[in-house]
Biopython code that builds the backbone (N, CA, C, O; Angstrom):
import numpy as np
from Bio.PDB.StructureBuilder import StructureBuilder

atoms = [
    (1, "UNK", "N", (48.769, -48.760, 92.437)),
    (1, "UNK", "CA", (47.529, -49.445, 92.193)),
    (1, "UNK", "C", (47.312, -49.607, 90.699)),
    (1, "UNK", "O", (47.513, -48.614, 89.999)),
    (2, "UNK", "N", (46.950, -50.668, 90.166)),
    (2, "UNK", "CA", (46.553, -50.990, 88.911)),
    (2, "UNK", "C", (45.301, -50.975, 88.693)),
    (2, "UNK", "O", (44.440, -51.615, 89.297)),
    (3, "UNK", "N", (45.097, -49.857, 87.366)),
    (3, "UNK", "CA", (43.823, -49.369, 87.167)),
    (3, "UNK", "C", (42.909, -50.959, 86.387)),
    (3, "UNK", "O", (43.528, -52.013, 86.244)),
    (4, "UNK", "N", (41.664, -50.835, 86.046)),
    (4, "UNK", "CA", (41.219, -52.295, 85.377)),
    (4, "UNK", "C", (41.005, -51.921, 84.041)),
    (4, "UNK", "O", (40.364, -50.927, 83.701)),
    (5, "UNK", "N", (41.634, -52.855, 83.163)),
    (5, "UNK", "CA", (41.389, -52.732, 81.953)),
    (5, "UNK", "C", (40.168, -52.294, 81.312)),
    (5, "UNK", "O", (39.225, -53.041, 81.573)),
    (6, "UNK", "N", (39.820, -51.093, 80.378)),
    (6, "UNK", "CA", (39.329, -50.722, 79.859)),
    (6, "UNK", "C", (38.276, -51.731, 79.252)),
    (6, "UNK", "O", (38.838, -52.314, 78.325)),
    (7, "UNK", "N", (36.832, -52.223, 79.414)),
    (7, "UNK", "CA", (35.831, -53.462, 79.045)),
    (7, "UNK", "C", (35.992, -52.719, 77.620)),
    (7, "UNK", "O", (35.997, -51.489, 77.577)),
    (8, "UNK", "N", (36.131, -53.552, 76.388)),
    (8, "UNK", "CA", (35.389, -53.618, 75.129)),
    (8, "UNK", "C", (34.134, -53.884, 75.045)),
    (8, "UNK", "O", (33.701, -54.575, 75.967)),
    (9, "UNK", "N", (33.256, -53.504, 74.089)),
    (9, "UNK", "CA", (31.737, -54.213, 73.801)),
    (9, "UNK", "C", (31.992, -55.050, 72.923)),
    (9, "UNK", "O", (32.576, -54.667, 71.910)),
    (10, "UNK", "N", (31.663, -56.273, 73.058)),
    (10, "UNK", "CA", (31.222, -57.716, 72.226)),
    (10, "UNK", "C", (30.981, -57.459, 70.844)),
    (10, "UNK", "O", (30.920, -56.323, 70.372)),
    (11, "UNK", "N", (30.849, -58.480, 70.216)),
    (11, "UNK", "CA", (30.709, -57.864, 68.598)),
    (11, "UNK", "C", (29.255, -56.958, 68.699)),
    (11, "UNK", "O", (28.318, -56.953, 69.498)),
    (12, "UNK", "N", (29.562, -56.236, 67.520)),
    (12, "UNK", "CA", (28.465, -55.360, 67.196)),
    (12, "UNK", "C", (27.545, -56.490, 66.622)),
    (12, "UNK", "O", (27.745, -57.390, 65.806)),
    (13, "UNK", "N", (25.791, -55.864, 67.813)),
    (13, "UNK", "CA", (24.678, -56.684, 67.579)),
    (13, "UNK", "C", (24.173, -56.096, 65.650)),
    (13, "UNK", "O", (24.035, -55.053, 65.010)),
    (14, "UNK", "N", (24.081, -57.414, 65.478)),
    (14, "UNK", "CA", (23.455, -56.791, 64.045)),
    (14, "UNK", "C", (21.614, -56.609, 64.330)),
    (14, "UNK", "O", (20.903, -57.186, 65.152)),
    (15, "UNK", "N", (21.245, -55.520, 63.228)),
    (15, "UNK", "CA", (19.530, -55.173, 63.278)),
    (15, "UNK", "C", (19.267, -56.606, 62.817)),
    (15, "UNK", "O", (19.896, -57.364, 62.079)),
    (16, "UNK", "N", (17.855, -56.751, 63.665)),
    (16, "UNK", "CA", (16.927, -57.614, 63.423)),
    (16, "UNK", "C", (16.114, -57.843, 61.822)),
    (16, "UNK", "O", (15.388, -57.005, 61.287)),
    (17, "UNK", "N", (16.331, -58.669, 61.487)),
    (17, "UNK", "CA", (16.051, -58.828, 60.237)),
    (17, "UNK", "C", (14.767, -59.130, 59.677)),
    (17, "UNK", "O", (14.556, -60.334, 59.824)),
    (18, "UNK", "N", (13.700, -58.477, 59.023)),
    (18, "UNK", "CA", (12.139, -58.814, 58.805)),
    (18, "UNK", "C", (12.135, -59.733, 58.470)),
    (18, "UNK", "O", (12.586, -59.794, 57.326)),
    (19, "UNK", "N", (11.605, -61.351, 59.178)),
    (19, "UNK", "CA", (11.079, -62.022, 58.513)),
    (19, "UNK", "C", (9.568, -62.129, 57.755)),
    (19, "UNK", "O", (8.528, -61.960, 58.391)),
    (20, "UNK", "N", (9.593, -62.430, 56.326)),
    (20, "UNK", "CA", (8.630, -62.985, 55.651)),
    (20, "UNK", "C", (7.599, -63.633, 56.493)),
    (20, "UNK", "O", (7.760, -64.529, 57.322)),
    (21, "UNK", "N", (6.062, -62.774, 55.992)),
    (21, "UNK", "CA", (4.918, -63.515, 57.041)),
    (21, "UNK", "C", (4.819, -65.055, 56.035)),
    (21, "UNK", "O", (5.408, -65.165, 54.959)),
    (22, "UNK", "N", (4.302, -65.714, 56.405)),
    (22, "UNK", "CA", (4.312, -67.334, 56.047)),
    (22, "UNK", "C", (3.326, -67.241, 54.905)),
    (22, "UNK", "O", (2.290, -66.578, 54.946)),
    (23, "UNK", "N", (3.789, -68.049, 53.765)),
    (23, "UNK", "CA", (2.854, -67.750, 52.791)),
    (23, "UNK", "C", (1.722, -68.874, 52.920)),
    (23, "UNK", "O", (2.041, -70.028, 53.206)),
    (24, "UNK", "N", (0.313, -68.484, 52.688)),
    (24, "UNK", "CA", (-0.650, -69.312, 52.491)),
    (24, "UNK", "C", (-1.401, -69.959, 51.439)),
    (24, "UNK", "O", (-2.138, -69.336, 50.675)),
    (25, "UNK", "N", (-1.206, -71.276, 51.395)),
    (25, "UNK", "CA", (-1.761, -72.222, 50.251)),
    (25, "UNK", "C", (-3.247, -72.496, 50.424)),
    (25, "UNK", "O", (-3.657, -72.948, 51.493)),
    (26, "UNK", "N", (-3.898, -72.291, 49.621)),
    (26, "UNK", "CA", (-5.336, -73.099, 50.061)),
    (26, "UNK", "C", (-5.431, -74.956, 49.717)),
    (26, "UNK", "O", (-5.224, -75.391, 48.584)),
    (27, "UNK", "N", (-5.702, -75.676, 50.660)),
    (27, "UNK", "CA", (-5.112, -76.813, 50.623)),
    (27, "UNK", "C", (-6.214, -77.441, 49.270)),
    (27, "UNK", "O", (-5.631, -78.230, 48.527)),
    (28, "UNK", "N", (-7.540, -77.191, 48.951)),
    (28, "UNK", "CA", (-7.876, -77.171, 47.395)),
    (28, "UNK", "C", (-6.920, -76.837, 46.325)),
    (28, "UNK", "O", (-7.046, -77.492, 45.290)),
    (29, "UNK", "N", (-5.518, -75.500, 46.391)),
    (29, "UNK", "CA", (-4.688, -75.724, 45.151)),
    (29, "UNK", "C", (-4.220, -76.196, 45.492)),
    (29, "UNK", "O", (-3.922, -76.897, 44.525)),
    (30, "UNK", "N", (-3.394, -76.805, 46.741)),
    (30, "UNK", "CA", (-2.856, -78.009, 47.063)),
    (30, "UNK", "C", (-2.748, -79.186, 46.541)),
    (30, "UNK", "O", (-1.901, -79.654, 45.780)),
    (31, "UNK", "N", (-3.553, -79.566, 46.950)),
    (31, "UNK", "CA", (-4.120, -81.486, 46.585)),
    (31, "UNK", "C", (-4.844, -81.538, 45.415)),
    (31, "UNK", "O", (-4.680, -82.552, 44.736)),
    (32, "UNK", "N", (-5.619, -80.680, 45.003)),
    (32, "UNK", "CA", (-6.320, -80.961, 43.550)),
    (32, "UNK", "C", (-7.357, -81.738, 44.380)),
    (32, "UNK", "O", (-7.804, -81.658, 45.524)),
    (33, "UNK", "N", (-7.615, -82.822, 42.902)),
    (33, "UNK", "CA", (-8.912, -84.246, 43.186)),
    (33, "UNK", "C", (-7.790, -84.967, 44.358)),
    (33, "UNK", "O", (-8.215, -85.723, 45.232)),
    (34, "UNK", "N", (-6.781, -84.723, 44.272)),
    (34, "UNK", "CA", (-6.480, -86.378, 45.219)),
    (34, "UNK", "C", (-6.416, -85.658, 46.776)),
    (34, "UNK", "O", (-6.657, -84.543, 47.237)),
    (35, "UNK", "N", (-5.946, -86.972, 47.298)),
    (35, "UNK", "CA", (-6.295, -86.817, 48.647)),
    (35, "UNK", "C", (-5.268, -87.152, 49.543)),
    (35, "UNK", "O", (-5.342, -87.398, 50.747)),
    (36, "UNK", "N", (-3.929, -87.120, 48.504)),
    (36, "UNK", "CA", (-2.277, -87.002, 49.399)),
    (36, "UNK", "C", (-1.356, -86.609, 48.349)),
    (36, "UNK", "O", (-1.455, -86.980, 47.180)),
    (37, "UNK", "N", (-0.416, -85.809, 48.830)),
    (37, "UNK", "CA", (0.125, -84.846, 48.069)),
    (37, "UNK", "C", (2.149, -85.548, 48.589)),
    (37, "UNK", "O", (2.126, -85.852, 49.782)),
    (38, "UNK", "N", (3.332, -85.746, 48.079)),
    (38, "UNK", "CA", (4.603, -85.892, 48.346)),
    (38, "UNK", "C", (5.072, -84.780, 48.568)),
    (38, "UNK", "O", (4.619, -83.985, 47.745)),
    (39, "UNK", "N", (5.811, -84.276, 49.323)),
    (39, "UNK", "CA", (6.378, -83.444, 49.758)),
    (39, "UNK", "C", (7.896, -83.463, 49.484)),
    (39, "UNK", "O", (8.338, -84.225, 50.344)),
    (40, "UNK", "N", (8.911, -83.025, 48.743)),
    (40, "UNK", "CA", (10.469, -83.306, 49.007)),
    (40, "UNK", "C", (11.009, -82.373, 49.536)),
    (40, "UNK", "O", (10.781, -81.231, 49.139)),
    (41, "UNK", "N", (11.881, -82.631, 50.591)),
    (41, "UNK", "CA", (12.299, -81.785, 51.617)),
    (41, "UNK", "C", (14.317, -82.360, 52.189)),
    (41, "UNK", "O", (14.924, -83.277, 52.743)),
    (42, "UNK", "N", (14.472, -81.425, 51.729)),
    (42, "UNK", "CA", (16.079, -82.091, 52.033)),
    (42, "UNK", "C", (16.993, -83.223, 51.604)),
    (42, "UNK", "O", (18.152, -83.436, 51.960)),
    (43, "UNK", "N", (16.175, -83.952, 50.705)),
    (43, "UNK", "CA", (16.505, -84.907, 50.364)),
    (43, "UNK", "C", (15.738, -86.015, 50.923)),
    (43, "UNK", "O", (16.235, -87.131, 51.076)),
    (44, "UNK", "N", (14.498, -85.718, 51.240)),
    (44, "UNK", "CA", (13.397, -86.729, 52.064)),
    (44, "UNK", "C", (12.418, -86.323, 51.259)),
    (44, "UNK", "O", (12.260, -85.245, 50.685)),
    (45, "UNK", "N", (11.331, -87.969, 51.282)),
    (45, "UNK", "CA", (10.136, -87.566, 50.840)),
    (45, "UNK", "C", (8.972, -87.458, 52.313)),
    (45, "UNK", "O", (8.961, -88.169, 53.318)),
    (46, "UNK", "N", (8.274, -86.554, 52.027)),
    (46, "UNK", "CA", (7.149, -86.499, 53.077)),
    (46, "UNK", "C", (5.815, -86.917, 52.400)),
    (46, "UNK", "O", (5.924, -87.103, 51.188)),
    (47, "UNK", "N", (4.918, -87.053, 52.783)),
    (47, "UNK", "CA", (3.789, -87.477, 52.419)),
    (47, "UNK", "C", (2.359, -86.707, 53.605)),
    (47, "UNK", "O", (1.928, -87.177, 54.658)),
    (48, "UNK", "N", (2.059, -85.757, 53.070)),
    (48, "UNK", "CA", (0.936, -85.324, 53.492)),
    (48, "UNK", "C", (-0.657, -85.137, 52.948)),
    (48, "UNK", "O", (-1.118, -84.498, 52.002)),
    (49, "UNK", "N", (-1.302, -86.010, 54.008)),
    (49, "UNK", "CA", (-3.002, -86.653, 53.110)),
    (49, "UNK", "C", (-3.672, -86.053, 54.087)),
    (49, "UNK", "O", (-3.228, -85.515, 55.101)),
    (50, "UNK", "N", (-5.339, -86.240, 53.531)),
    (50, "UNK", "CA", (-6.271, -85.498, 54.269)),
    (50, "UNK", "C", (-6.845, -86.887, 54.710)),
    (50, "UNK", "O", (-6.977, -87.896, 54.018)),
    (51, "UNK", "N", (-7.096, -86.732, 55.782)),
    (51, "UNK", "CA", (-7.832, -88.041, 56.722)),
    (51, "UNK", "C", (-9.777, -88.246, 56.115)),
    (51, "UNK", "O", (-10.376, -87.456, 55.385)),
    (52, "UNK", "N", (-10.068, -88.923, 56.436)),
    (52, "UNK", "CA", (-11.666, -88.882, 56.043)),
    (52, "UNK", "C", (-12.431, -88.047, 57.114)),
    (52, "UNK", "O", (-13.619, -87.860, 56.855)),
    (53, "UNK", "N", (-11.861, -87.409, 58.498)),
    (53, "UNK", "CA", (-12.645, -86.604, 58.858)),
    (53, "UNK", "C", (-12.164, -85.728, 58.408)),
    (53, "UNK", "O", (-12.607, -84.786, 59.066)),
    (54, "UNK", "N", (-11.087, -85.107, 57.215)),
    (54, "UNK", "CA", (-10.905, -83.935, 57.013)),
    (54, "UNK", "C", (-9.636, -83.462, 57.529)),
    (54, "UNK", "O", (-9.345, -82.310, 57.209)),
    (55, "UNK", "N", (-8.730, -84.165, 58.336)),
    (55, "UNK", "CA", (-7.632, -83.333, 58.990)),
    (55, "UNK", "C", (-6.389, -83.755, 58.212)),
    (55, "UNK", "O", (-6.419, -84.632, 57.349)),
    (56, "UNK", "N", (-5.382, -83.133, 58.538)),
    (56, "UNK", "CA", (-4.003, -83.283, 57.725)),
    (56, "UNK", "C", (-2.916, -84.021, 58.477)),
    (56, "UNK", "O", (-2.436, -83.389, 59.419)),
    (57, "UNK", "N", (-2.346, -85.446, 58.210)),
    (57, "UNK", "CA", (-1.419, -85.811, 58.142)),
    (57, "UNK", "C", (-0.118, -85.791, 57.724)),
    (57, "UNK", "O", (0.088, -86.721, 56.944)),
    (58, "UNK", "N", (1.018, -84.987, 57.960)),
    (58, "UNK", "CA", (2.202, -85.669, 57.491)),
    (58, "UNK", "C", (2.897, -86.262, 58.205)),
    (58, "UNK", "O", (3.031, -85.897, 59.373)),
    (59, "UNK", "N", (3.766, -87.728, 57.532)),
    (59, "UNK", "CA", (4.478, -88.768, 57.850)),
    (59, "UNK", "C", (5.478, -88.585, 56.779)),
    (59, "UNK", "O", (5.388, -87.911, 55.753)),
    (60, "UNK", "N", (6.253, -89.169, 57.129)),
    (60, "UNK", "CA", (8.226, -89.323, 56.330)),
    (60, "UNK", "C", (7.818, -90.955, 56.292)),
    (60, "UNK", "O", (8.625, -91.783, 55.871)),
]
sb = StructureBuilder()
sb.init_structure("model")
sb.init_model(0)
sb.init_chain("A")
sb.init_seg("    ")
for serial, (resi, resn, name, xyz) in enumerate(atoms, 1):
    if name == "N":
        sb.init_residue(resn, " ", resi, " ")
    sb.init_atom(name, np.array(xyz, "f"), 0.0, 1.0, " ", f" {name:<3s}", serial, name[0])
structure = sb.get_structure()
C-alpha cells in the first residue's frame, strides 16, 4: 500500500499590515476663495468643485 504524500503548507501567510487611517483635509484649506480645485492623479487631471447647494463633484 502506498502511503499519501506528506501535504506541505502554502506559502507562509505574511502579518497583516496597519493601514494608515485616511488623512483629513478641511475642504476650506482645500479650495481657498475658489470654488474648484484640479486634481492630478496618474497622469490625469480631475477636477473637483463645490456645487451651489454645497456638495462635491469630481469629474475627469
Amino acid at each position: 500500500m502506498n502511503k499519501p504524500a506528506p501535504q506541505t503548507a502554502g506559502p507562509q501567510a505574511q502579518p497583516a499590515r496597519a493601514t494608515p487611517p485616511p488623512r483629513t483635509i478641511d475642504s476650506q484649506t482645500l479650495f481657498g476663495n475658489a470654488s474648484q480645485v484640479l486634481i492630478a492623479h496618474q497622469g490625469e487631471t480631475y477636477k473637483l468643485q463645490i456645487t451651489r447647494q454645497g456638495k462635491l463633484i469630481l469629474t475627469k
